[in-house]
TIMAR-549156 format. One record per residue (C-alpha): x, y, z. Coordinates in pm, whole numbers, padded with zeros to 5 digits, always signed. Layout:
REM residues N
XYZ/...
//
This chain:
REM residues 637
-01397-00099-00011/-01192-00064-00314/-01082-00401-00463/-00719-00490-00475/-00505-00741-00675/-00230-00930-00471/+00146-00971-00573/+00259-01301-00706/+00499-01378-00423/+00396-01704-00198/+00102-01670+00090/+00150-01871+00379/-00101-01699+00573/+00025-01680+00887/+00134-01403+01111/+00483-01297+01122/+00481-01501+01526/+00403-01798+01344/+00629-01753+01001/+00889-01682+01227/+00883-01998+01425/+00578-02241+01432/+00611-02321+01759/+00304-02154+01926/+00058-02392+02109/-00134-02434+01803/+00155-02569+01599/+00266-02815+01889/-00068-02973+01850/-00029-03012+01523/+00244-03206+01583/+00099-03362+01845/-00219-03477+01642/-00008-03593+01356/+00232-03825+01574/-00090-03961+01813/-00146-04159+01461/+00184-04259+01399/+00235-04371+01784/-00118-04571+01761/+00046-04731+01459/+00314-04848+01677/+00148-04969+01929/-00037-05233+01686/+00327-05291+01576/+00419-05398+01869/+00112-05596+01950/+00125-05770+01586/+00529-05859+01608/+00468-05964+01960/+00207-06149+01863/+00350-06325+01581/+00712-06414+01744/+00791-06331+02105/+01083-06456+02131/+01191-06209+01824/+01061-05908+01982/+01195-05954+02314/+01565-06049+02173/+01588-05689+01962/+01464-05494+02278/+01757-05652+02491/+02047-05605+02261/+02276-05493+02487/+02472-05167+02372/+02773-05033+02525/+02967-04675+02518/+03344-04681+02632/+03537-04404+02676/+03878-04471+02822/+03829-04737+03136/+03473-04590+03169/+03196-04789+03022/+02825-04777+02987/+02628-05070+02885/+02215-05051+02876/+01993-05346+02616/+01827-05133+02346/+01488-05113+02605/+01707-04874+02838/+01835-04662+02581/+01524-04591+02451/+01290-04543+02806/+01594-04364+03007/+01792-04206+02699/+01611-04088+02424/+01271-04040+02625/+01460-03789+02795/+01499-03595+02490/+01052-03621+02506/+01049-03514+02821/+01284-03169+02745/+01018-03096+02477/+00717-03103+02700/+00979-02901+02967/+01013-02641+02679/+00626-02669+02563/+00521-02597+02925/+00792-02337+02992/+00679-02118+02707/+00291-02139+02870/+00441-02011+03191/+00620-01736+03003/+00381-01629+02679/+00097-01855+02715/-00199-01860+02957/-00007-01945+03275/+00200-01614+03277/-00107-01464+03458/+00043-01646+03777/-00307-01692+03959/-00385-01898+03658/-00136-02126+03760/-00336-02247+04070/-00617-02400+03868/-00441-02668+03680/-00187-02769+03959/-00512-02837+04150/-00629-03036+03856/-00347-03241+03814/-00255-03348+04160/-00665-03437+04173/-00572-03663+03849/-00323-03810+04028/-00426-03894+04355/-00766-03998+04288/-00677-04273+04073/-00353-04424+04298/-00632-04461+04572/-00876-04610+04340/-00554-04834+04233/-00468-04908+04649/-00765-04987+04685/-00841-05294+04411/-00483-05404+04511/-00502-05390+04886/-00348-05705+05040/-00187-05806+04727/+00209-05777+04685/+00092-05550+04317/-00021-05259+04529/+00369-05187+04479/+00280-05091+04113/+00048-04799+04243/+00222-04552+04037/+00144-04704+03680/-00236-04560+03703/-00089-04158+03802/+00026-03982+03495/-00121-03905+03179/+00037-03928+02854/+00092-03608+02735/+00139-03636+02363/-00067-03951+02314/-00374-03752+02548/-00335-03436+02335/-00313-03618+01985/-00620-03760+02059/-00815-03491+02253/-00748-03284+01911/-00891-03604+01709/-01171-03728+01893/-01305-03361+02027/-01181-03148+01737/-01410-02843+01818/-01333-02853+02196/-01142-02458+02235/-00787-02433+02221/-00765-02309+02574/-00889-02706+02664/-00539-02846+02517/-00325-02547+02684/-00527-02583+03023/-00452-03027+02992/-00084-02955+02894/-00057-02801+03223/-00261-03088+03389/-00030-03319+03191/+00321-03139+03296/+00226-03125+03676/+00114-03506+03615/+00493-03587+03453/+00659-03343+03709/+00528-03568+03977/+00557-03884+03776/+00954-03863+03753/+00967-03764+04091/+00879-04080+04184/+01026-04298+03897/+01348-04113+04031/+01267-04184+04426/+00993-04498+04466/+01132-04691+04188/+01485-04597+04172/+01709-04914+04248/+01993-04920+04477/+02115-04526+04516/+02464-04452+04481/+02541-04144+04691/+02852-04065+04511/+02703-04007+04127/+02416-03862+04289/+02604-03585+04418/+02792-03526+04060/+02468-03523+03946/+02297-03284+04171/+02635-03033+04081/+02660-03023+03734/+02248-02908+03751/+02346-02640+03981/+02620-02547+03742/+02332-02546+03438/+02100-02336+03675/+02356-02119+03755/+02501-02066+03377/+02137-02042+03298/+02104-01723+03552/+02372-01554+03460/+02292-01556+03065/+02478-01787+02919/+02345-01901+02596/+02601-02165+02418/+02388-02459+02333/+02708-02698+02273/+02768-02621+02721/+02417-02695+02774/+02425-03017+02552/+02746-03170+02711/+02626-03068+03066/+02310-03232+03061/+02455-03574+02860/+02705-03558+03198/+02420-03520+03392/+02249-03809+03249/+02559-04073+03300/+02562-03952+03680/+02208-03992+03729/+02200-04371+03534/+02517-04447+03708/+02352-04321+04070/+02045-04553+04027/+01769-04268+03965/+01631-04284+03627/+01818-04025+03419/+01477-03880+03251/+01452-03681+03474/+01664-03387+03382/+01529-03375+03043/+01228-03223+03189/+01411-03023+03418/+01657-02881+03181/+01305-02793+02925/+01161-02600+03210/+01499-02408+03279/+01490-02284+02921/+01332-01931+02895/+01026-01799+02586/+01023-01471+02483/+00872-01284+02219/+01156-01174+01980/+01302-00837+02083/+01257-00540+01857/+01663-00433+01903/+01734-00818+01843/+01525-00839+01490/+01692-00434+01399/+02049-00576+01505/+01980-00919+01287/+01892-00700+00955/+02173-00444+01009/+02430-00757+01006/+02231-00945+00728/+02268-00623+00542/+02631-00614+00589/+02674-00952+00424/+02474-00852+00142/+02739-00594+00074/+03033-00814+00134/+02914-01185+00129/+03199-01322+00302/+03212-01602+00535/+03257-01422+00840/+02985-01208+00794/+02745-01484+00664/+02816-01656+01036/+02721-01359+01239/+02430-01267+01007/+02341-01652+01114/+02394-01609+01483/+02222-01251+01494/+01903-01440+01308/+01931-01681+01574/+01943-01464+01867/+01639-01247+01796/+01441-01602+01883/+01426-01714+02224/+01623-02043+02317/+01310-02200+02413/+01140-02155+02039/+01443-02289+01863/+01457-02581+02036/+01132-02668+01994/+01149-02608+01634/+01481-02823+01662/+01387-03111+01855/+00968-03131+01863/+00907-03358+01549/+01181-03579+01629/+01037-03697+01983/+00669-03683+01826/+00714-03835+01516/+01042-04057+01615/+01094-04125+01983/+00739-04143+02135/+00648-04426+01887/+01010-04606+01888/+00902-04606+02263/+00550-04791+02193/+00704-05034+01982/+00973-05158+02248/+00722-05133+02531/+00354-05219+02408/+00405-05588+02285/+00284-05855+02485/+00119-06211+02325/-00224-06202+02402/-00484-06494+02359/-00794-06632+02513/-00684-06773+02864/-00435-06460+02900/-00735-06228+02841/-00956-06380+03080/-00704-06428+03369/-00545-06048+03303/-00871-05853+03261/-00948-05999+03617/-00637-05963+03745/-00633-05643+04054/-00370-05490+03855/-00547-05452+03515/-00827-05338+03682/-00707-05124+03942/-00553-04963+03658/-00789-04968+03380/-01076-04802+03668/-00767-04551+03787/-00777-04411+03461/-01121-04404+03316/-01333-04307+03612/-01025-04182+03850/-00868-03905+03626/-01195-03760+03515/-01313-03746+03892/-01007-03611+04007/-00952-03354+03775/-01312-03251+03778/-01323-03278+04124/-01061-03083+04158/-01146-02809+03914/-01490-02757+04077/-01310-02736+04435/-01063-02458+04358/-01315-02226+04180/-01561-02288+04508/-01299-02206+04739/-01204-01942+04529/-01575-01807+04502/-01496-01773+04143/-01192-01565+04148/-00998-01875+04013/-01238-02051+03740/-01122-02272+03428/-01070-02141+03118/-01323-02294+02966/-01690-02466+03029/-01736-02755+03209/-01838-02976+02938/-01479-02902+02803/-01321-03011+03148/-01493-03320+03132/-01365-03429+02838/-00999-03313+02897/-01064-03515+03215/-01175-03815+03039/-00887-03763+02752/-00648-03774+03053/-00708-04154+03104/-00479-04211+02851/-00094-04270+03048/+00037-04474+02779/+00442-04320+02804/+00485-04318+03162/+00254-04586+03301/+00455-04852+03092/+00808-04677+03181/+00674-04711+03554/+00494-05095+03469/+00864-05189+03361/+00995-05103+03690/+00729-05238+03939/+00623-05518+03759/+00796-05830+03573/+00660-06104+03411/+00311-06206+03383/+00207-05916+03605/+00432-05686+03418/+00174-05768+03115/-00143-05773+03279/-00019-05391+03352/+00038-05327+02988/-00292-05447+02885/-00493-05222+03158/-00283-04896+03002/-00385-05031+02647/-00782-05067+02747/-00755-04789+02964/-00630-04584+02650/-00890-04697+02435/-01183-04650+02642/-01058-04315+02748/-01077-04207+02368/-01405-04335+02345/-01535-04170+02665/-01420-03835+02524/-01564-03882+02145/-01870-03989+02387/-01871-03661+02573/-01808-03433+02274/-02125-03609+02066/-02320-03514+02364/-02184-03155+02342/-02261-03096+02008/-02616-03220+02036/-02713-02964+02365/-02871-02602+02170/-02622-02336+02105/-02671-02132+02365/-02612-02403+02610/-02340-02571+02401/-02138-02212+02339/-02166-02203+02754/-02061-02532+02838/-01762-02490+02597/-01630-02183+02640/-01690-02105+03010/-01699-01784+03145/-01349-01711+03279/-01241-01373+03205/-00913-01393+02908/-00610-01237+02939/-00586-00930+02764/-00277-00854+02562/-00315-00535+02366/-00167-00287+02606/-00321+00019+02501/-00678-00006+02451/-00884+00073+02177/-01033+00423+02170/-01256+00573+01922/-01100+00898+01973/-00792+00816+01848/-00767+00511+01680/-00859+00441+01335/-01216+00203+01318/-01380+00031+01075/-01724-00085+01120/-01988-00053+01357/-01890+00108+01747/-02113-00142+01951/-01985-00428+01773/-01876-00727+02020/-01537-00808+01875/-01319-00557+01794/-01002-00676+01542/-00665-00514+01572/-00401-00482+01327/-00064-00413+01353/+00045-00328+00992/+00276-00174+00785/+00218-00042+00442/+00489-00211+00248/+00474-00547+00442/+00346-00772+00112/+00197-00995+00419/+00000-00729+00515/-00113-00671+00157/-00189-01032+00122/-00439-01068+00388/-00605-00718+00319/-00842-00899+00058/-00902-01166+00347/-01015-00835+00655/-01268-00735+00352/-01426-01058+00313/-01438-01111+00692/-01629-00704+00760/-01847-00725+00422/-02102-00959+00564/-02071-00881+00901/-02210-00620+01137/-02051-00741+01455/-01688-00672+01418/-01503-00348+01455/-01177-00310+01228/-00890-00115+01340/-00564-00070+01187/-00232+00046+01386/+00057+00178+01253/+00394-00058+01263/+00649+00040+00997/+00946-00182+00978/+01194+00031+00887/+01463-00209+00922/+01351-00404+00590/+01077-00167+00448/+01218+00209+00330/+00927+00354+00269/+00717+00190+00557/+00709+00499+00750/+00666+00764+00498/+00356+00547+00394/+00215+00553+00747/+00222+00955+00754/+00104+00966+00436/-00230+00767+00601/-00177+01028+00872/-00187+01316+00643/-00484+01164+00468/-00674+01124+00824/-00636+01494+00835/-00882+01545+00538/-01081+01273+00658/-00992+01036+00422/-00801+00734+00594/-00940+00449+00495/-00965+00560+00127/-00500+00619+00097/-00552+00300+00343/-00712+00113+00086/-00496+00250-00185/-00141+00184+00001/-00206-00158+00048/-00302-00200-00343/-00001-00025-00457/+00267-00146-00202/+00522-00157-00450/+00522+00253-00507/+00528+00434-00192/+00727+00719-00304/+00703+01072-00239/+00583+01167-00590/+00381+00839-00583/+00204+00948-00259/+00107+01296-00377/-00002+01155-00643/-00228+00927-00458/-00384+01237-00291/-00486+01382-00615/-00623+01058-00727/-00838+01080-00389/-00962+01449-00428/-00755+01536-00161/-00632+01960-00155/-00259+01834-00274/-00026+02144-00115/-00190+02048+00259/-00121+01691+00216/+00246+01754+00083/+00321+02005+00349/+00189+01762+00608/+00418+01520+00501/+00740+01763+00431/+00682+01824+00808/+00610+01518+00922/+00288+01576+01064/+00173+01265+01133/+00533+01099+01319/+00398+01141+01654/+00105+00994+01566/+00268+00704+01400/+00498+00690+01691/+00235+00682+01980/+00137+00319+01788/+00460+00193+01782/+00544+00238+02096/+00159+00093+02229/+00293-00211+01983/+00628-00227+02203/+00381-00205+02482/+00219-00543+02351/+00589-00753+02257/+00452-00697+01886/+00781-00693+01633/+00629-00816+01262/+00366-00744+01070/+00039-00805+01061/-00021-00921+01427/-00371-00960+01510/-00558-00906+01876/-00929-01070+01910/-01054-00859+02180/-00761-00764+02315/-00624-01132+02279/-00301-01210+02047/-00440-01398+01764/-00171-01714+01688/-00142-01902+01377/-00276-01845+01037/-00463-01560+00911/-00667-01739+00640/-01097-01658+00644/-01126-01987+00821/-00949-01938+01078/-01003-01570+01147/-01391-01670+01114/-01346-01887+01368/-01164-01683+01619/-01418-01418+01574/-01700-01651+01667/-01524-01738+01948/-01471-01385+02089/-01810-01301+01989/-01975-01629+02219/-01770-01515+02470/-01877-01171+02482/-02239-01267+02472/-02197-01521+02754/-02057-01204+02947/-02309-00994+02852/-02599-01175+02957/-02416-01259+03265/-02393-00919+03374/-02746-00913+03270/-02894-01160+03521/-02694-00981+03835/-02812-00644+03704/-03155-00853+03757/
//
């Protein structure tokens, strides 16, 4: 290949999905890794203050704080406000986080759906009987419901810590585990433990959802009617007696993902245009609200709101919630207390059996129609990870338990935390020590993965790179003027030169919205793949993105040895439009709107576009392929 020297302008190295918004799966476990440390540091706070001065910790917590509006008053200690007020704004994220896996993520292939809803109500039953049953004829089997659910940000933020190499399809298969697990959860924090139900707000309650369902449905899309909606929601529900957290998560789960629209991103640069030419004030706002509307509600909240309950409200939460003075006779009466235990073996050997358990049943039933994602090796350690139910175990402790019981409960979460983390780290060592073949196998699985490039590759008509047996084939969507797509040209050669096992092909994507000479660039590759020289005015495009003129283009061809008057006719007629068309409309096909977008065997590549990364989703195609391969070799046997 012919070298190439980049422009000076910044390289974030990400694809246009992810500079757009960074709210794929990969970038809520970012967060979610980054805040698992910050809500372990709270924790110790707590432990450390309450250690140091009870009486100091608990009189903070109770402050009482009251809200009047006219003769209408609510009045909650600080405690409340944090488990039923701003944990509801936790739960909406995960609502959101799991919405956009039911719409764009691996659950929109609805049979996929099965697996993990199997999985979590095995993680949840399992370990309430293994609770029952170390509690039976004791007044604490009340509490059953503090050993169900599974933290989902503390479980993921340490899954991605303790088992950093376990696949990404792992944390996206437990987030579903972990959603069915809070789904459930609420349901019975709102039902079991609700105190004395109030008909009356109930009803209000149960209303103004239907009238957020129903505004929802028929398009609605004014965030400020949403907000004020659900905060009315929340005072019926806290006034009724049901804990109001509950319609966080429901209102996340209402809230649709989408890919962003390629009329929506066209209609957002005509009106950004328009202010450029008159920069007033009333064009500035709808250049801001036709931005806004190319991205799905679901994305911008979670760009919105994400870091604030990861970084802010999950560990605000620990600090209220996980003091409790501990010392010697404490520890020896609690850690043989029924409810510590009951607990403590819920969580490390109940969750891992359930959801295992589970797992194993529905692909037998199934006769492997239904499998997991991944190996089993992987499922055991999400199952293990899943004994972590730090967040909703202690909201749940609070309201079965008081006390010195209510503490014994607190310390079986805490060990029950700890040794889960340990179990995993446990199980991943063991991973990494079994040989590769076995190791690739018991990570990755065999499950078939969804395939999102809509028109497949063919070597009739699309333009390849590299060898035509190769096991992972790479797809571009580019355009020629994108500098993004310049800038990670020099990072496709350095992944091809060394290898022999990846096919390279490049699709046509001009944004002509942004990019004026986008398209005439793309014919010009067309007219060049008519002298059989693609690749070479490929190669030179990409170097010289910032002259893609007519006269620059011919000159290009002479450069290249190509006959000049064939390649300028070609392109006064426009030769190579249909073909250029027939890839943009394969890229509407596949919801692609920027440039570069990359598919890994037919699989949307997420996040950044750096050799690291790229390396490592190529490796990852390429074991799966092989495990496929020599699967259909032993039944051809």
């Amino acid at each position: 290949m012919a070298g190439m020297t980049t422009t000076e302008s910044p390289f974030t190295g990400r694809t246009a999905w992810v500079r757009n918004l960074e709210t794929p799966l990969r970038g809520f476990l970012r967060t979610e890794t980054g805040s698992a440390v910050v809500l372990l540091a709270a924790a110790i706070g707590a432990l450390v203050w309450a250690n140091v001065d009870v009486a100091s910790y608990e009189r903070v917590w109770q402050t009482t704080l009251s809200l009047s509006l006219g003769g209408a008053t609510i009045a909650h200690d600080l405690r409340y406000w944090l488990n039923s007020g701003l944990m509801t704004l936790f739960f909406f994220v995960v609502g959101l986080e799991a919405r956009r896996e039911f719409d764009m993520g691996e659950l929109r292939e609805r049979r996929r759906v099965a697996l993990p809803l199997a999985a979590g109500l095995g993680g949840i039953v399992v370990p309430i009987l293994i609770f029952l049953a170390v509690n039976a004829g004791h007044a604490s089997a009340r509490g059953w419901g503090v050993a169900m659910s599974t933290d989902t940000a503390f479980a993921l933020g340490m899954l991605a810590l303790v088992g950093p190499r376990f696949p990404v399809r792992l944390r996206a298969f437990m987030l579903t585990v972990a959603v069915v697990d809070d789904v459930i959860a609420l349901l019975v924090i709102g039902t079991v433990y609700a105190t004395a139900i109030h008909a009356g707000p109930l009803l209000i309650a149960i209303g103004i959802f239907a009238i957020i369902v129903g505004a929802v449905v028929a398009g609605i899309h004014r965030g400020v009617f949403y907000a004020l909606l659900g905060i009315a929601g929340w005072v019926a529900l806290s006034k009724s007696g049901v804990d109001p957290i509950v319609i966080g998560l429901a209102m996340g789960l209402l809230t649709f993902a989408a890919p962003a629209a390629r009329g929506d991103l066209e209609r957002a640069s005509d009106l950004f245009r328009l202010f450029r030419e008159q920069p007033t004030p009333e064009l500035a706002q709808s250049a801001r609200v036709g931005v806004a509307a190319a991205v799905s509600p679901n994305e911008r909240l979670q760009q919105l709101f994400h870091p604030w309950a990861s970084y802010v409200i999950v560990p605000l939460f620990a600090l209220a919630n996980a003091g409790i003075p501990i010392d010697g006779p404490f520890l020896s009466d609690a850690l043989r207390a029924p409810i510590a235990i009951g607990i403590v073996v819920g969580y490390v050997l109940g969750k891992p059996v359930g959801i295992v358990g589970a797992t194993w049943l529905t692909t037998r039933v199934t006769r492997g129609r239904i499998r997991p994602p991944v190996g089993w090796a992987a499922i055991v350690g999400g199952g293990s990870i899943a004994g972590i139910g730090f967040t909703v175990s202690l909201l749940i402790a609070g309201l079965a338990f008081h006390g010195e019981q209510l503490a014994e409960a607190k310390l079986g979460v805490l060990c029950a935390a700890l040794i889960a983390s340990v179990l995993t780290w446990l199980a991943f060592r063991a991973t990494a020590l079994l040989p590769r073949r076995l190791r690739i196998r018991a990570l990755v699985g065999s499950a078939e993965p969804i395939v999102d490039l809509a028109v497949p590759v063919s070597p009739e008509r699309d333009h390849l790179r590299g060898p035509d047996e190769a096991p992972v084939t790479l797809v571009e969507y580019g355009d020629f003027e994108c500098p993004y797509c310049g800038q990670a040209e020099p990072v496709l050669r350095e992944l091809l030169r060394d290898r022999g096992d990846v096919r390279y092909v490049w699709r046509h994507l001009p944004l002509n919205d942004v990019h004026p000479n986008a398209q005439l660039g793309a014919e010009a590759a067309e007219a060049a793949a008519a002298q059989g020289a693609f690749w070479e005015m490929h190669d030179l495009l990409l170097d010289r993105q910032h002259a893609l003129g007519r006269a620059d283009l011919i000159g290009y061809a002479s450069e290249l040895g190509l006959d000049v008057d064939r390649f300028a006719e070609d392109l006064e007629k426009h030769s190579g439009a249909a073909r250029v068309a027939e890839d943009v409309d394969g890229a509407d096909l596949s919801s692609v709107t920027g440039t570069p977008t990359f598919f890994v065997n037919g699989r949307r590549h997420y996040g950044a576009y750096d050799i690291d990364t790229l390396t490592g989703a190529v490796q990852a195609a390429r074991a799966r392929a092989a495990l496929k391969k020599n699967e259909d070799f032993a039944e051809a046997s």
